[in-house]
C-alpha positions as a Markdown table, in Angstrom:
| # | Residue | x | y | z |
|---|---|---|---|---|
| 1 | Unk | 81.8 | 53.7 | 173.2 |
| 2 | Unk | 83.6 | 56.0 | 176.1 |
| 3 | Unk | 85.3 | 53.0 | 177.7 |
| 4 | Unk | 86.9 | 52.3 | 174.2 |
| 5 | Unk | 87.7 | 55.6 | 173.5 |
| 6 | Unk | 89.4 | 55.7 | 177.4 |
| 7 | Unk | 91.1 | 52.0 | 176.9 |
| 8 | Unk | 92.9 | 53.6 | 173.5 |
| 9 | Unk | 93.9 | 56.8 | 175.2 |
| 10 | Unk | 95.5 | 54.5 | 178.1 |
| 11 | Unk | 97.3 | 52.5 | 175.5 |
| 12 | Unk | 98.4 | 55.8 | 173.3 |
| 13 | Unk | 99.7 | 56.9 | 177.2 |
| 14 | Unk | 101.8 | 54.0 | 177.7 |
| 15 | Unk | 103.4 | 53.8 | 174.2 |
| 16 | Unk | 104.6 | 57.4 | 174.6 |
| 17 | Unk | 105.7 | 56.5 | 178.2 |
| 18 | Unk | 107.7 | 53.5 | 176.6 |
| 19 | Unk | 109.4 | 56.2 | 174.3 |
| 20 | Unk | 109.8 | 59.1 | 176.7 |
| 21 | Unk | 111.2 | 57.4 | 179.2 |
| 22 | Unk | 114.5 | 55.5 | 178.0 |
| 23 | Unk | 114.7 | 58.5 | 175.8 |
| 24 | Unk | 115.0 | 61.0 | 179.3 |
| 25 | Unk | 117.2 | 58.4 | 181.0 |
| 26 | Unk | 119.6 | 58.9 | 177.7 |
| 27 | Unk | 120.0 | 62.0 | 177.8 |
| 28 | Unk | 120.5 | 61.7 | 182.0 |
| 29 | Unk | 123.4 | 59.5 | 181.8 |
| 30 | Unk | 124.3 | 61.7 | 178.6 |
| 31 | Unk | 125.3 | 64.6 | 180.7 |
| 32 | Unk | 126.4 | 62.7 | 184.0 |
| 33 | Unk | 129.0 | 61.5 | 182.0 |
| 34 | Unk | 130.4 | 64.7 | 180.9 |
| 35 | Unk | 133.3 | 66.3 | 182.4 |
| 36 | Unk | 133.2 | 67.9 | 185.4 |
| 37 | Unk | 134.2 | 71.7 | 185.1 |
| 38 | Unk | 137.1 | 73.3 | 187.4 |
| 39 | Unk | 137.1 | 76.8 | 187.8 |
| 40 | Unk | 140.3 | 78.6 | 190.3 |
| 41 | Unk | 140.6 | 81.5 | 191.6 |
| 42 | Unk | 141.7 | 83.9 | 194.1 |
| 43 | Unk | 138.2 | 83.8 | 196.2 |
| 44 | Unk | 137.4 | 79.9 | 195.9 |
| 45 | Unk | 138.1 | 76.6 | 194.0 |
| 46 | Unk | 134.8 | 75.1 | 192.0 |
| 47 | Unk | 134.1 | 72.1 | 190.7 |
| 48 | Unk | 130.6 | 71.2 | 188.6 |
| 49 | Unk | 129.3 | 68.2 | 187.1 |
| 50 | Unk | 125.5 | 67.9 | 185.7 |
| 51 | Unk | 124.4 | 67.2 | 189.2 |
| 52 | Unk | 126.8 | 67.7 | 191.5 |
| 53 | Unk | 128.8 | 71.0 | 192.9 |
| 54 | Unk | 131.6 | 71.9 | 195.4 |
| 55 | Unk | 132.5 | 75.4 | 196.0 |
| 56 | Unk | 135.5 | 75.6 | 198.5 |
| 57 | Unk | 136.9 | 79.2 | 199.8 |
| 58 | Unk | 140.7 | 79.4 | 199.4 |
| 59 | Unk | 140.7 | 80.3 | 202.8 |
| 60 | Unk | 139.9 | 76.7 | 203.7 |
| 61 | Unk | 142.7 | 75.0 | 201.4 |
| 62 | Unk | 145.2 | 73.9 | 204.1 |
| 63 | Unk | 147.4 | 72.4 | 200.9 |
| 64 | Unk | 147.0 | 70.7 | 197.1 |
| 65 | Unk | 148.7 | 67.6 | 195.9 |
| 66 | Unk | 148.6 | 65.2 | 192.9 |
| 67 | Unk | 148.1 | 61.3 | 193.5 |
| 68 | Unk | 148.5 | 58.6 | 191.3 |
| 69 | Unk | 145.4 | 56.7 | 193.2 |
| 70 | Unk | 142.2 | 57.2 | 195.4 |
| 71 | Unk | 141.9 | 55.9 | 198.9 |
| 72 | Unk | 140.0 | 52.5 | 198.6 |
| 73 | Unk | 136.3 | 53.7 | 198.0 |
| 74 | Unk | 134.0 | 52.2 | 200.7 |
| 75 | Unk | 130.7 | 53.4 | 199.6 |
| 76 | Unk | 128.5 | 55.3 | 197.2 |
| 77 | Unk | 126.6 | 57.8 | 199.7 |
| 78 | Unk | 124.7 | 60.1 | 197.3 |
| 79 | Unk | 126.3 | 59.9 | 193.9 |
| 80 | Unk | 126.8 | 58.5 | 190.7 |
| 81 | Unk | 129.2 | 55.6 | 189.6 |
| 82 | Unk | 129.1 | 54.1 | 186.2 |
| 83 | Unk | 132.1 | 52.7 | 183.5 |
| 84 | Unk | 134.6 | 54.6 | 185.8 |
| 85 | Unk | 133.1 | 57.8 | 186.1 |
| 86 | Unk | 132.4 | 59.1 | 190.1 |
| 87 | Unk | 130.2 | 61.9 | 190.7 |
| 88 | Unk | 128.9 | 63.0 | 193.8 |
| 89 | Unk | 129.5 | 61.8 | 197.5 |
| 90 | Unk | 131.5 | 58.8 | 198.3 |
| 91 | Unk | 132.7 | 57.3 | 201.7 |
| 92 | Unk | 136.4 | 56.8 | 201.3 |
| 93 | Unk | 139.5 | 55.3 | 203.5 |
| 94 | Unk | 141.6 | 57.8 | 204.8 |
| 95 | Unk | 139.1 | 61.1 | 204.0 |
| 96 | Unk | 136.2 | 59.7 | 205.3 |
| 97 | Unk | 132.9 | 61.1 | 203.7 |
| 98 | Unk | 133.8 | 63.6 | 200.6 |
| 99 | Unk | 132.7 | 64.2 | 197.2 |
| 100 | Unk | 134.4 | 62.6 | 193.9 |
| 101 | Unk | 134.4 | 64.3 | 190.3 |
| 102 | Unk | 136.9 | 61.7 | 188.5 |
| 103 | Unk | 137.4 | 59.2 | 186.1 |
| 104 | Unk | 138.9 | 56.5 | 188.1 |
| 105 | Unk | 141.2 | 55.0 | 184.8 |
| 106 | Unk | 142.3 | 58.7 | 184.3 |
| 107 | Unk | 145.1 | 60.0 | 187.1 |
| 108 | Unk | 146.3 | 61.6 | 188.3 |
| 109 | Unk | 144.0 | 62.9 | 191.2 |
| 110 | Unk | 144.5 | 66.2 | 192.8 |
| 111 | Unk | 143.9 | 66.5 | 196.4 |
């Protein structure tokens, strides 16, 4: 009678799991795909997405500009990649290791 009870409670487990689950990985890619956020000021430049964040002091901007393209992207490091949306930390021609928040069929870029 008690291993029944335990072999339903197992199966109840796994049919939440099998709901839970995808529903959780929804809502994930849900808010990776958002846009980032930008925020300037005086003090620093930010940028946030759902899991990623760069805060860089103005001090440390030697200069801005606006590309048309990336450097060739050589690797994902730590990040996120799907359907043309880059979050997180890439390994890239020319820069070398740095951290992405763009839509790759939206430019321009800023630098």
């Amino acid at each position: 009678m008690a291993s029944e009870k335990l072999r339903g409670d197992c199966r109840d487990r796994r049919r939440n799991g099998g709901v839970v689950l995808p529903l959780t990985i929804g809502v994930l890619f849900y808010f990776l795909m958002q846009p980032p956020t930008v925020e300037v000021s005086r003090e620093r430049f930010s940028v946030r997405s759902a899991l990623y964040r760069e805060e860089i002091p103005m001090t440390e901007v030697d200069g801005v500009s606006i590309e048309q393209t990336l450097p060739t992207i050589r690797s994902r490091t730590n990040g996120f990649a799907m359907r043309g949306s880059l979050r997180g930390h890439f390994r890239l021609d020319e820069i070398g290791d740095g951290q992405l928040f763009v839509e790759l069929n939206t430019p321009p870029t800023l630098w």
